[in-house]
mmJSON file of the N, C-alpha and C atoms, coordinates in Angstrom:
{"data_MODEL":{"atom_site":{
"group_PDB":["ATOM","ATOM","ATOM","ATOM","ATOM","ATOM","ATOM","ATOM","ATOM","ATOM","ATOM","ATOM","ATOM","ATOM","ATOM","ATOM","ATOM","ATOM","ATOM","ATOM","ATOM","ATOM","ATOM","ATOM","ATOM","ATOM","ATOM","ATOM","ATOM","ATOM","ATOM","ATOM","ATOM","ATOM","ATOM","ATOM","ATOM","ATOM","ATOM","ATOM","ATOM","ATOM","ATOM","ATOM","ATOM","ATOM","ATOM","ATOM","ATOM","ATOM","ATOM","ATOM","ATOM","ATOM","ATOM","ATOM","ATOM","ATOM","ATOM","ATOM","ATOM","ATOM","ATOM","ATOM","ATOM","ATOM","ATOM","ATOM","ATOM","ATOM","ATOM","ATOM","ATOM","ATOM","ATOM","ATOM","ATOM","ATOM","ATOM","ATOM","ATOM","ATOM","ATOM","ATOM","ATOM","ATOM","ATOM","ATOM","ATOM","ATOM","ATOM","ATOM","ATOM","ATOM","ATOM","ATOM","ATOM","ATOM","ATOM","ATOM","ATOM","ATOM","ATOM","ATOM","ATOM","ATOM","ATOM","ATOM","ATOM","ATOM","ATOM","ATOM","ATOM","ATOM","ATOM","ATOM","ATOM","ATOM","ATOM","ATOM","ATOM","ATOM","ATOM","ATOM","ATOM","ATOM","ATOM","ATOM","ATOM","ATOM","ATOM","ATOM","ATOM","ATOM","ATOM","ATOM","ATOM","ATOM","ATOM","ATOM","ATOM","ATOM","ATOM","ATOM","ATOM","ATOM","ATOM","ATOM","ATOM","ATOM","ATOM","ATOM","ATOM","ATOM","ATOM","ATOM","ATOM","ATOM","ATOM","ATOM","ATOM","ATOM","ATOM","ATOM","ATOM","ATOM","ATOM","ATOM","ATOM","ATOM","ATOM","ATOM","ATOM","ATOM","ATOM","ATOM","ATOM","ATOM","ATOM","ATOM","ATOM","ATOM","ATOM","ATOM","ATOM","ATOM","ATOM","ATOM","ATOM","ATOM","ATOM","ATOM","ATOM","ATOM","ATOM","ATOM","ATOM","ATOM","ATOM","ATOM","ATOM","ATOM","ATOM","ATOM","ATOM","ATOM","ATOM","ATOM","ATOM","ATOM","ATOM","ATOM","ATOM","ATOM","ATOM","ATOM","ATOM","ATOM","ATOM"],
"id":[1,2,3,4,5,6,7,8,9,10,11,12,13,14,15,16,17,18,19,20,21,22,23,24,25,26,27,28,29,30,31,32,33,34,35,36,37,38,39,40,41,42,43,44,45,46,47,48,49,50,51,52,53,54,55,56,57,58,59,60,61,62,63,64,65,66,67,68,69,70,71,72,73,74,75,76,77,78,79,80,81,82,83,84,85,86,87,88,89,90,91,92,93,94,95,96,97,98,99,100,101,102,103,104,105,106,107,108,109,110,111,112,113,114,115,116,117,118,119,120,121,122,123,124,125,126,127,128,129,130,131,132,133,134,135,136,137,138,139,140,141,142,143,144,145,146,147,148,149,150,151,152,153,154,155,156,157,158,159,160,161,162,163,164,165,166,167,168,169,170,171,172,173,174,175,176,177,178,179,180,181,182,183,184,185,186,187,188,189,190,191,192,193,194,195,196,197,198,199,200,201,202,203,204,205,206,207,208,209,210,211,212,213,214,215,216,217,218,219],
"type_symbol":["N","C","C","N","C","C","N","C","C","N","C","C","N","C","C","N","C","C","N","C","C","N","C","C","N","C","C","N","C","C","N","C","C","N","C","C","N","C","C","N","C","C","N","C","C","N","C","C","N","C","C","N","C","C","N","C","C","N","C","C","N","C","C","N","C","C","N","C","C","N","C","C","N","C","C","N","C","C","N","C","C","N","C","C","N","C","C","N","C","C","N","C","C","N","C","C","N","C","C","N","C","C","N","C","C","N","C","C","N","C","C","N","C","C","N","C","C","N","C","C","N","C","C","N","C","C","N","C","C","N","C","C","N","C","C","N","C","C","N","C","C","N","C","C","N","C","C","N","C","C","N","C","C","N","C","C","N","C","C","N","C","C","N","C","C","N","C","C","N","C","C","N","C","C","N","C","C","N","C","C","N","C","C","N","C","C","N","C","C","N","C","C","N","C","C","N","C","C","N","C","C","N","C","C","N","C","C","N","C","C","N","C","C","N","C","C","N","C","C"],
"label_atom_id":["N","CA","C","N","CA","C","N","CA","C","N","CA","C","N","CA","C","N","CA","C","N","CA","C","N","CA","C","N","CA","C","N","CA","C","N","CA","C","N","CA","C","N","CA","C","N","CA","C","N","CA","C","N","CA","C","N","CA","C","N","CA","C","N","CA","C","N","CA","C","N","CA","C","N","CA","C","N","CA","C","N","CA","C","N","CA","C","N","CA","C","N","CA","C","N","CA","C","N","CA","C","N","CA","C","N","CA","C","N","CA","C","N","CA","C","N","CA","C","N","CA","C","N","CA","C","N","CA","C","N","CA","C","N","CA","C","N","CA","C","N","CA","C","N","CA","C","N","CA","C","N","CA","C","N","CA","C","N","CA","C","N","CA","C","N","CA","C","N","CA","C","N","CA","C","N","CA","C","N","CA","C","N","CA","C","N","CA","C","N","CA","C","N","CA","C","N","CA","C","N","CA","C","N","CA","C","N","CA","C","N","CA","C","N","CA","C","N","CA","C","N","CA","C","N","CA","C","N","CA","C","N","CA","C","N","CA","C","N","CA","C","N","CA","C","N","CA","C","N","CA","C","N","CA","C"],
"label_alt_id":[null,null,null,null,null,null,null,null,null,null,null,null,null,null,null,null,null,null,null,null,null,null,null,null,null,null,null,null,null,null,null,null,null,null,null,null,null,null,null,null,null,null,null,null,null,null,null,null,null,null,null,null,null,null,null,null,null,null,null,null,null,null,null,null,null,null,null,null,null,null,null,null,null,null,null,null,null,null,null,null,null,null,null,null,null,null,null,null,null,null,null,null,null,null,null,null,null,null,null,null,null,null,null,null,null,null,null,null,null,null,null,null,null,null,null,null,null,null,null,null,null,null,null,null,null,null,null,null,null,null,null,null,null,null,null,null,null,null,null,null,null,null,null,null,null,null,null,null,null,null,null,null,null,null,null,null,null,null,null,null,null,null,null,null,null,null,null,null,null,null,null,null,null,null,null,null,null,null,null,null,null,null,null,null,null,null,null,null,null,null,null,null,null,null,null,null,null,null,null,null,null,null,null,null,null,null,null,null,null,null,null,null,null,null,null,null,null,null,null],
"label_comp_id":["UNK","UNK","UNK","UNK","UNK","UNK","UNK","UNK","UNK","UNK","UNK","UNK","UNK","UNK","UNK","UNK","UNK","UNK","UNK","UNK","UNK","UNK","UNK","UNK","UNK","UNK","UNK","UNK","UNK","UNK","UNK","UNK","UNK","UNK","UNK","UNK","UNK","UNK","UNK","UNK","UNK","UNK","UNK","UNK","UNK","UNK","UNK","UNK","UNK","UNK","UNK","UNK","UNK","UNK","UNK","UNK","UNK","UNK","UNK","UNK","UNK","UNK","UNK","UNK","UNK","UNK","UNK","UNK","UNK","UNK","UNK","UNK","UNK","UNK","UNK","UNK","UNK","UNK","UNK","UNK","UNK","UNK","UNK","UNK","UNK","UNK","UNK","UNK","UNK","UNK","UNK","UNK","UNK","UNK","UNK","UNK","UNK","UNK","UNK","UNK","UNK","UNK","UNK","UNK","UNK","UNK","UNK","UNK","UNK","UNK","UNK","UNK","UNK","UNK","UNK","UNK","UNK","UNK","UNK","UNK","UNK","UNK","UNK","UNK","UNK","UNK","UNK","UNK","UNK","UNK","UNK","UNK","UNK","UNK","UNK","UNK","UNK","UNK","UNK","UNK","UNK","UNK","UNK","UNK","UNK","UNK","UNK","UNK","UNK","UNK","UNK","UNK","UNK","UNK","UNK","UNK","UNK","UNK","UNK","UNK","UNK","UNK","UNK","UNK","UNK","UNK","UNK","UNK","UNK","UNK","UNK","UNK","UNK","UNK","UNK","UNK","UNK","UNK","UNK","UNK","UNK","UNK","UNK","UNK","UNK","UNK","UNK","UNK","UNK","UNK","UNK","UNK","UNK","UNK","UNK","UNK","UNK","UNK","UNK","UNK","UNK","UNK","UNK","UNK","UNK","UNK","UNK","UNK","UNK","UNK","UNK","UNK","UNK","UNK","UNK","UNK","UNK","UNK","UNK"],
"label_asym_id":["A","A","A","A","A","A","A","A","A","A","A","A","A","A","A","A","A","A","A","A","A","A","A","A","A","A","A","A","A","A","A","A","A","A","A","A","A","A","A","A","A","A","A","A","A","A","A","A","A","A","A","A","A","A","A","A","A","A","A","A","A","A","A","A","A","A","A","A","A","A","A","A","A","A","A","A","A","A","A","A","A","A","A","A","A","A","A","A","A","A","A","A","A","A","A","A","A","A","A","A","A","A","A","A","A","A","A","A","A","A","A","A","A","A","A","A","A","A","A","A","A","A","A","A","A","A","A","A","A","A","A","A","A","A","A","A","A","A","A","A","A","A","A","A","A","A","A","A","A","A","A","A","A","A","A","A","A","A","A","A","A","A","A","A","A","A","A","A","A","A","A","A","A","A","A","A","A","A","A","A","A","A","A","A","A","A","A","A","A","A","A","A","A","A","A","A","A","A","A","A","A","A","A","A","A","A","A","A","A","A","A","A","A","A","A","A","A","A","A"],
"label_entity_id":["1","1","1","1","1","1","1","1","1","1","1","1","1","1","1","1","1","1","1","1","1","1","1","1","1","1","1","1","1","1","1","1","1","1","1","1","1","1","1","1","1","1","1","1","1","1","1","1","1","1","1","1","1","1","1","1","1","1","1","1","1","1","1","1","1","1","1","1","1","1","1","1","1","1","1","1","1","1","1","1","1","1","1","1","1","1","1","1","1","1","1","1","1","1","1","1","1","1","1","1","1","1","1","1","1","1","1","1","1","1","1","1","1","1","1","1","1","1","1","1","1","1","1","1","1","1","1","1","1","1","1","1","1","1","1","1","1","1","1","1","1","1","1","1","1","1","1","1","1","1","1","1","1","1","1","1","1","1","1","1","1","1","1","1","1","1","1","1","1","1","1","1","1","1","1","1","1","1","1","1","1","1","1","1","1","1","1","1","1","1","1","1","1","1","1","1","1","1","1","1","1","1","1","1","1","1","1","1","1","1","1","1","1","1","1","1","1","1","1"],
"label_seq_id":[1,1,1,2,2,2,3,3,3,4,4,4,5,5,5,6,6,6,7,7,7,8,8,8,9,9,9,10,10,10,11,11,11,12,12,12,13,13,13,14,14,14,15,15,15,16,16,16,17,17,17,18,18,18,19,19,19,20,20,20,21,21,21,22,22,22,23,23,23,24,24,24,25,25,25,26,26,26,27,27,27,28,28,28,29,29,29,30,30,30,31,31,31,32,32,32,33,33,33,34,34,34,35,35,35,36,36,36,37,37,37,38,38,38,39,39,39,40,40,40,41,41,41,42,42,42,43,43,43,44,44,44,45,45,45,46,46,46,47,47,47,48,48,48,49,49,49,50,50,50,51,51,51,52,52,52,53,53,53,54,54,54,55,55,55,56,56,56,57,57,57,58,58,58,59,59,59,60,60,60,61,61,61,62,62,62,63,63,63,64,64,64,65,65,65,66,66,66,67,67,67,68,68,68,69,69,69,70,70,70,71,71,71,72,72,72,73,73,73],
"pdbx_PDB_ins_code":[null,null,null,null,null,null,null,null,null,null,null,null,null,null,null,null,null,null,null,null,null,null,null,null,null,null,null,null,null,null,null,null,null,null,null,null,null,null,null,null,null,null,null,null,null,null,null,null,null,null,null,null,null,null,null,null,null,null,null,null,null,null,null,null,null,null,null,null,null,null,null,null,null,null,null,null,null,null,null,null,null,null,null,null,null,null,null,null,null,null,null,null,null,null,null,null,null,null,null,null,null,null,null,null,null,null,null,null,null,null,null,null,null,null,null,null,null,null,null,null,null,null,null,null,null,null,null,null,null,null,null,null,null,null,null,null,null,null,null,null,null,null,null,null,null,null,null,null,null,null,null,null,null,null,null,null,null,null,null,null,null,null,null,null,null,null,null,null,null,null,null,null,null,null,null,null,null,null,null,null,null,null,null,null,null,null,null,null,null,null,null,null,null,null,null,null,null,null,null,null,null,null,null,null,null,null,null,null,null,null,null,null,null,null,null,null,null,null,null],
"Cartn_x":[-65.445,-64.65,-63.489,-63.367,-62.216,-60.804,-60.115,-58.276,-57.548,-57.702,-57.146,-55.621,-54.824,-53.006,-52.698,-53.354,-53.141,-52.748,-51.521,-51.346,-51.492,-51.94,-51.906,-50.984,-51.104,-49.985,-50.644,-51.215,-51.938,-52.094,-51.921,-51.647,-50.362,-49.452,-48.099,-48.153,-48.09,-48.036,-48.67,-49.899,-50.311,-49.357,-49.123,-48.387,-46.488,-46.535,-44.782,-45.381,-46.399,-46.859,-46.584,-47.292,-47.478,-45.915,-45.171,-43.933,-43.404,-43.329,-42.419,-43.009,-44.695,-44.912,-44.53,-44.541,-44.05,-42.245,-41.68,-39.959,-39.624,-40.134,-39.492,-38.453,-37.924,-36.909,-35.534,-34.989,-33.849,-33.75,-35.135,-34.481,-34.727,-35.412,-35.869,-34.695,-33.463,-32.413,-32.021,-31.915,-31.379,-32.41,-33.703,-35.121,-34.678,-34.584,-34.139,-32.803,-31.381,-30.464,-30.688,-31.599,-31.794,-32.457,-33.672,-34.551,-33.788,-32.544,-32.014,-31.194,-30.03,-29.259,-30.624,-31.569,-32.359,-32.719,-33.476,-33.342,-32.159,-30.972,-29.718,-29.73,-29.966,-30.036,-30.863,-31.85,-33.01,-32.463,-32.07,-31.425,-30.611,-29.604,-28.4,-28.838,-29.826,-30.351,-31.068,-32.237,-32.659,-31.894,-30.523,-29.773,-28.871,-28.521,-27.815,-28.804,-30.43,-31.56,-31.367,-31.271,-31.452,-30.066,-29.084,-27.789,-27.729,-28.162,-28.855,-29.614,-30.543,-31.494,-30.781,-29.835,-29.16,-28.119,-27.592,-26.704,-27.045,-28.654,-29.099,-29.564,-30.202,-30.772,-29.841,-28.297,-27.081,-26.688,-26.791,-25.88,-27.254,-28.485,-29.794,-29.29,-29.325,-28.794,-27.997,-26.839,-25.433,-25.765,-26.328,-26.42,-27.316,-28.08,-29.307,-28.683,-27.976,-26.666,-26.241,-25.32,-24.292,-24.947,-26.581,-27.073,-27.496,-27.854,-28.388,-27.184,-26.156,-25.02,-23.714,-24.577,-24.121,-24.994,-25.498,-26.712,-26.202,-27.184,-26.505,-27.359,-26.038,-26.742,-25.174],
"Cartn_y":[-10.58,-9.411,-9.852,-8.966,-9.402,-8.5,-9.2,-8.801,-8.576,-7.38,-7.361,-7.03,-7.678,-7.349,-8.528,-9.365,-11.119,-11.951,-12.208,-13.51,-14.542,-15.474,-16.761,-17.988,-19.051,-19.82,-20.536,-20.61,-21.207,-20.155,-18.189,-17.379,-17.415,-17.409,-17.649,-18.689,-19.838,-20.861,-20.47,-20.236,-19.553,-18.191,-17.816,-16.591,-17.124,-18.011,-18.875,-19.163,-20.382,-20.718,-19.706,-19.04,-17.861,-16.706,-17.079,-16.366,-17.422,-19.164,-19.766,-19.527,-19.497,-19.864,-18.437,-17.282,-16.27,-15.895,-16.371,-16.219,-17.086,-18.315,-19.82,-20.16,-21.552,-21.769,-20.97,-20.811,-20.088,-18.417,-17.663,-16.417,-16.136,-17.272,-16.869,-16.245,-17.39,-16.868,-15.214,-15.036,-13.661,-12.862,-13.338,-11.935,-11.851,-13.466,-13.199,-12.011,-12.204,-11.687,-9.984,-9.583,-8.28,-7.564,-8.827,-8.25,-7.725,-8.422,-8.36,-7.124,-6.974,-5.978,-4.683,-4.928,-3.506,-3.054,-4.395,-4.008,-3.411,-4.125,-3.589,-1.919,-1.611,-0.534,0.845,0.008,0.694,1.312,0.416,0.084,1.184,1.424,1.858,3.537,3.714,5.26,5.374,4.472,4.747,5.483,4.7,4.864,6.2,6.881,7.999,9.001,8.661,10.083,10.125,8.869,8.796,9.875,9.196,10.186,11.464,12.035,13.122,13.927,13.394,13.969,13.805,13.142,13.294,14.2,14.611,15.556,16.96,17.106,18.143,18.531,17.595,17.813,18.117,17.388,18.034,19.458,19.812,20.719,22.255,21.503,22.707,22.838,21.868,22.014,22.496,22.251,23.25,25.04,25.194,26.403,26.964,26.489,26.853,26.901,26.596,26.045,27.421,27.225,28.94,30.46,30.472,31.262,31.475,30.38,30.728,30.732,30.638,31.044,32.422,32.984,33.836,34.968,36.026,37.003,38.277,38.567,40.053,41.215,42.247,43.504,44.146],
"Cartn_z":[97.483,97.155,96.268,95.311,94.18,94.628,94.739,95.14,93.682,93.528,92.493,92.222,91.85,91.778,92.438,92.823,93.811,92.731,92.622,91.699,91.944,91.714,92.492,91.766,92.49,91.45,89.909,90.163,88.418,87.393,88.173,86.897,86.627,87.48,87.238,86.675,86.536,85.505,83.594,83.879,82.8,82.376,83.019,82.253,82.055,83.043,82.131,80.579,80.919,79.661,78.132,78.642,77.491,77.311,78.272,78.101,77.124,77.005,76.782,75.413,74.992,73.775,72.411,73.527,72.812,72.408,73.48,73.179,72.977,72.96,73.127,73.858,74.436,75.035,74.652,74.243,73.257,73.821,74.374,74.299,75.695,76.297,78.013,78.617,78.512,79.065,79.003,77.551,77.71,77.657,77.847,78.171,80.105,80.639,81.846,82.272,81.534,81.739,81.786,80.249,80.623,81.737,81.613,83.109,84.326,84.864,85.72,85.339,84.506,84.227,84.121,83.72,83.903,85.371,86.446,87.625,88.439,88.127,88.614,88.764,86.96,86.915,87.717,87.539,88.336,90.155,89.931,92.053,92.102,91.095,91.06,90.768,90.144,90.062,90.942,91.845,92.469,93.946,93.94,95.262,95.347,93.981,93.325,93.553,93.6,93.729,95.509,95.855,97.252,98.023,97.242,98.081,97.707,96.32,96.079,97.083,97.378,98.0,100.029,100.163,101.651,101.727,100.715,100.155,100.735,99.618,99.908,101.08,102.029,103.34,103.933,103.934,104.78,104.793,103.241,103.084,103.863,103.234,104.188,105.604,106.002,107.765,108.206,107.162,107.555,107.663,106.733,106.157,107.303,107.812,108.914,110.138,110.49,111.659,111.48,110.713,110.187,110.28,110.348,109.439,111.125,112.313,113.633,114.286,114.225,114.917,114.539,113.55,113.241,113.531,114.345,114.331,114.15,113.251,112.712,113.719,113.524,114.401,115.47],
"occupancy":[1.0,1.0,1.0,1.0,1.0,1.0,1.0,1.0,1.0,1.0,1.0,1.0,1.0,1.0,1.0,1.0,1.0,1.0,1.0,1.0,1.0,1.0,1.0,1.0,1.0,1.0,1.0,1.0,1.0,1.0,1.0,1.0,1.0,1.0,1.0,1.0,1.0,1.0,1.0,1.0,1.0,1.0,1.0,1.0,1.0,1.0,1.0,1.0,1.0,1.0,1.0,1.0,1.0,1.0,1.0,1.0,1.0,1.0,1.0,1.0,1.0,1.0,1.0,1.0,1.0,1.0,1.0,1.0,1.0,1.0,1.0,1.0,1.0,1.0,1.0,1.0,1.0,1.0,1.0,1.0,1.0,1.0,1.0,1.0,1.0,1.0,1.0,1.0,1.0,1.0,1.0,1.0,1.0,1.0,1.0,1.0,1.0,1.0,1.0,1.0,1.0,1.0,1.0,1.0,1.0,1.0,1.0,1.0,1.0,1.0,1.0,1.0,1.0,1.0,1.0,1.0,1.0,1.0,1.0,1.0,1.0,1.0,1.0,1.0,1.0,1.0,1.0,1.0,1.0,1.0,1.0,1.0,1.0,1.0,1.0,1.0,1.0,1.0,1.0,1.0,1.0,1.0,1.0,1.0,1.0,1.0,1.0,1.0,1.0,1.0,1.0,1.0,1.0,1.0,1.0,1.0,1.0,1.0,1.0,1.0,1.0,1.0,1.0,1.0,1.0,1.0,1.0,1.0,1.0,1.0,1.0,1.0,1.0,1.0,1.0,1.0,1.0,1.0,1.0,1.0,1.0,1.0,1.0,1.0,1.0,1.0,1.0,1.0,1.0,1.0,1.0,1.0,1.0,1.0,1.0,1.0,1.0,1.0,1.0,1.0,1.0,1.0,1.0,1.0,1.0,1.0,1.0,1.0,1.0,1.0,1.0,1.0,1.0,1.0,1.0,1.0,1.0,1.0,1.0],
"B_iso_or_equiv":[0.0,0.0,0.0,0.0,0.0,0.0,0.0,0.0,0.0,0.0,0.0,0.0,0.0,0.0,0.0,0.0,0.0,0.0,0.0,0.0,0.0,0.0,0.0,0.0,0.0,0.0,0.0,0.0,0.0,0.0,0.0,0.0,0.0,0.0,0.0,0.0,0.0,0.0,0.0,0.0,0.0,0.0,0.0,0.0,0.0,0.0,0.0,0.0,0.0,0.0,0.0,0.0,0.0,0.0,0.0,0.0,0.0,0.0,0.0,0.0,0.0,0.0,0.0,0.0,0.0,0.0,0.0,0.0,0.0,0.0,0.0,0.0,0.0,0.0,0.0,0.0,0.0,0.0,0.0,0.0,0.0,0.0,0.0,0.0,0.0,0.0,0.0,0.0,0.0,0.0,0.0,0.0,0.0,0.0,0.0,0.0,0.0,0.0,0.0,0.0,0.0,0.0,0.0,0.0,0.0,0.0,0.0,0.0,0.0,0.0,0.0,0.0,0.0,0.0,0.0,0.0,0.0,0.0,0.0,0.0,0.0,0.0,0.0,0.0,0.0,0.0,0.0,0.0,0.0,0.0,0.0,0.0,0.0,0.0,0.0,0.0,0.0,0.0,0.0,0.0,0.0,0.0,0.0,0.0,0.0,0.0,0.0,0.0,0.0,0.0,0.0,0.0,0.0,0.0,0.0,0.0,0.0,0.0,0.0,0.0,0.0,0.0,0.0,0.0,0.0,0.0,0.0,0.0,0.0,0.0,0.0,0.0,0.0,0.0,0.0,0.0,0.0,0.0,0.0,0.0,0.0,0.0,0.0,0.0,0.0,0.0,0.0,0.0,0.0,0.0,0.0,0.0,0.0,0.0,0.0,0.0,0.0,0.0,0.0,0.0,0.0,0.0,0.0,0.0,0.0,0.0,0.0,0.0,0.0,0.0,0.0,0.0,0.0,0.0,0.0,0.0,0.0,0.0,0.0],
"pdbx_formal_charge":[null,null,null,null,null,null,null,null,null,null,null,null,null,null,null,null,null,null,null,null,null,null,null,null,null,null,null,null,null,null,null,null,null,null,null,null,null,null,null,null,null,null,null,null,null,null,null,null,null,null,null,null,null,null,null,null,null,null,null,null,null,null,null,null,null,null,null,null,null,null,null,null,null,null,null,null,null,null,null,null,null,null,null,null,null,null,null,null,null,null,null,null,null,null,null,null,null,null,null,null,null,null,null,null,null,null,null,null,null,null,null,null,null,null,null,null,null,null,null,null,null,null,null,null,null,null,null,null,null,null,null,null,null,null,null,null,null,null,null,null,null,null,null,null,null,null,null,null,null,null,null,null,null,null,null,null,null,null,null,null,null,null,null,null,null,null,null,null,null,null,null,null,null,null,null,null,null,null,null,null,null,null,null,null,null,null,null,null,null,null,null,null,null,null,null,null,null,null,null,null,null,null,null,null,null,null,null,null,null,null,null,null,null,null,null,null,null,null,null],
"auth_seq_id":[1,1,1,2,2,2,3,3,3,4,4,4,5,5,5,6,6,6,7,7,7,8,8,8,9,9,9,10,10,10,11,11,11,12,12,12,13,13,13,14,14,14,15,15,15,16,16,16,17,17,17,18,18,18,19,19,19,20,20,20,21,21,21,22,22,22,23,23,23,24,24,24,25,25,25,26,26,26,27,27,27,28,28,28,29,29,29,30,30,30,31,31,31,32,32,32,33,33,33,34,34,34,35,35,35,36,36,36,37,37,37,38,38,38,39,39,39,40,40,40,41,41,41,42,42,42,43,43,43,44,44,44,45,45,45,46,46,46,47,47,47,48,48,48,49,49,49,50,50,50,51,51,51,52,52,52,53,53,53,54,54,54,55,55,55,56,56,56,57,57,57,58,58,58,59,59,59,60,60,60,61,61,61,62,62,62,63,63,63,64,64,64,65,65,65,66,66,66,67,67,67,68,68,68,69,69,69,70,70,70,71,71,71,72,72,72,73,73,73],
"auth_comp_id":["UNK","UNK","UNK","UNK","UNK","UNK","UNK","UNK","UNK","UNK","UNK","UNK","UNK","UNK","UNK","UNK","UNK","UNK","UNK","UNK","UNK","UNK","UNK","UNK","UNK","UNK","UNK","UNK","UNK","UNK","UNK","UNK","UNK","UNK","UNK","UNK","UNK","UNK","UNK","UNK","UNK","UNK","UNK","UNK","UNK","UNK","UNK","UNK","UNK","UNK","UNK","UNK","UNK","UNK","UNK","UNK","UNK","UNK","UNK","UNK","UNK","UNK","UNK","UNK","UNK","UNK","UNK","UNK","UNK","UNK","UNK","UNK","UNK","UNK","UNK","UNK","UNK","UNK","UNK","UNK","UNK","UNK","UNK","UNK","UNK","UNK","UNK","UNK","UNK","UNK","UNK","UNK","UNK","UNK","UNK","UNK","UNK","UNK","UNK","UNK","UNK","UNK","UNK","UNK","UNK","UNK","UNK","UNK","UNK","UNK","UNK","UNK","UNK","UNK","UNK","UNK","UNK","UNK","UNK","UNK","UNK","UNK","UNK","UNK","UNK","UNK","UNK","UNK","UNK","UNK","UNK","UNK","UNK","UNK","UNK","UNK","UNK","UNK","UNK","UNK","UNK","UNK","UNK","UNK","UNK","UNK","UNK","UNK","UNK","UNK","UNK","UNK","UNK","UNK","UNK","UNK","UNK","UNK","UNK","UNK","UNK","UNK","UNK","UNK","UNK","UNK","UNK","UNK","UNK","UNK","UNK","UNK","UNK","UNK","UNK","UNK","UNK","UNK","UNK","UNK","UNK","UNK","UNK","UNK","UNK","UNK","UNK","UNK","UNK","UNK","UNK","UNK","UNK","UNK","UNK","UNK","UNK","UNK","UNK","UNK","UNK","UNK","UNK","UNK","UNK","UNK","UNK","UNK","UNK","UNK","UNK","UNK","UNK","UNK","UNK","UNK","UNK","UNK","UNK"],
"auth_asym_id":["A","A","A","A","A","A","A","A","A","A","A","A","A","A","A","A","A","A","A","A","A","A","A","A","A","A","A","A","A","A","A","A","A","A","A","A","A","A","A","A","A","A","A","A","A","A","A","A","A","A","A","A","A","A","A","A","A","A","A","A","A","A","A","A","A","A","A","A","A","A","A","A","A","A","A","A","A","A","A","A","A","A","A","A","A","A","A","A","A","A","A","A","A","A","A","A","A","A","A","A","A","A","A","A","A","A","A","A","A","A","A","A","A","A","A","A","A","A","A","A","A","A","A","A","A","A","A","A","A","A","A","A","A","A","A","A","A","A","A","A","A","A","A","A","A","A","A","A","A","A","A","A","A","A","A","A","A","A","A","A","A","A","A","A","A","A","A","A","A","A","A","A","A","A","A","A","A","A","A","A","A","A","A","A","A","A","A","A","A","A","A","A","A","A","A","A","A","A","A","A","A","A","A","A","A","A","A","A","A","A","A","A","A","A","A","A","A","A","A"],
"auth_atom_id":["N","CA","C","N","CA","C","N","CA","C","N","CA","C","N","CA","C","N","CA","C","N","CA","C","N","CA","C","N","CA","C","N","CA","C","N","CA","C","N","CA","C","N","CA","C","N","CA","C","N","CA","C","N","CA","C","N","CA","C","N","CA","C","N","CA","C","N","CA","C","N","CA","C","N","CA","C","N","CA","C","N","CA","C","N","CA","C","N","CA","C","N","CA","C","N","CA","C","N","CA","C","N","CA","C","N","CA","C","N","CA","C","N","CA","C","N","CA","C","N","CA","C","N","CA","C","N","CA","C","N","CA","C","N","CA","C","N","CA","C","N","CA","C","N","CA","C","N","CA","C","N","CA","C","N","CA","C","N","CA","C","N","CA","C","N","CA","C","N","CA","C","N","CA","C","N","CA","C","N","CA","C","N","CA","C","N","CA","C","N","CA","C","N","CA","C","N","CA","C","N","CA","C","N","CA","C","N","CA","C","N","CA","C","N","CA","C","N","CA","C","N","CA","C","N","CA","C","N","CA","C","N","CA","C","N","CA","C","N","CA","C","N","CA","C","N","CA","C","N","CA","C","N","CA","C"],
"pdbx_PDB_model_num":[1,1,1,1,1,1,1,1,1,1,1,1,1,1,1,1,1,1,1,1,1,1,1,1,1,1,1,1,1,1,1,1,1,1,1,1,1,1,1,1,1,1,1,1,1,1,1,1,1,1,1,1,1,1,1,1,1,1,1,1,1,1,1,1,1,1,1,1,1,1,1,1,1,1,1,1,1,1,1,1,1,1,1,1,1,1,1,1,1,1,1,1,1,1,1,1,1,1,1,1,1,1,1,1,1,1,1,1,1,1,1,1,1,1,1,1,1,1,1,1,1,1,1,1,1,1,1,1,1,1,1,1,1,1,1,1,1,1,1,1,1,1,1,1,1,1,1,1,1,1,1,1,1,1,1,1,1,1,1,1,1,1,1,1,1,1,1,1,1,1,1,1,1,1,1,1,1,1,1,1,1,1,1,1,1,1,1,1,1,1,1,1,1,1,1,1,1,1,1,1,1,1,1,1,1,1,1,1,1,1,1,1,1,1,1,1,1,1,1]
}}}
């Protein structure tokens, strides 16, 4: 059975390989630096949808609270 998405360590080597022969020593660093400042980024919106979205569940609950403790008639 083939595992496919399994890296193993000799593709990782092969694929450094082929990172170093395409950017060369000289730009790894800053292909690394962006990589990271882009994950950062990523984290940082991801966590802004997240409080977003706890925001909204609060403010539903409140309103459902208010809406059963208040009965009209």
């Amino acid at each position: 059975m083939v595992f496919i998405g399994v890296i193993t360590s000799t593709e990782w080597i092969i694929i450094l390989v082929i990172v170093i022969i395409l950017f060369g020593g000289r730009k790894i660093p800053e292909l690394m630096h962006s990589l990271g400042r882009g994950v950062s980024e990523f984290k940082k919106g991801k966590e802004g949808i997240e409080d977003d979205l706890n925001t909204n569940k609060k403010n539903r609950t409140e309103k459902t609270d208010k809406t059963d403790n208040n009965p009209a008639g």
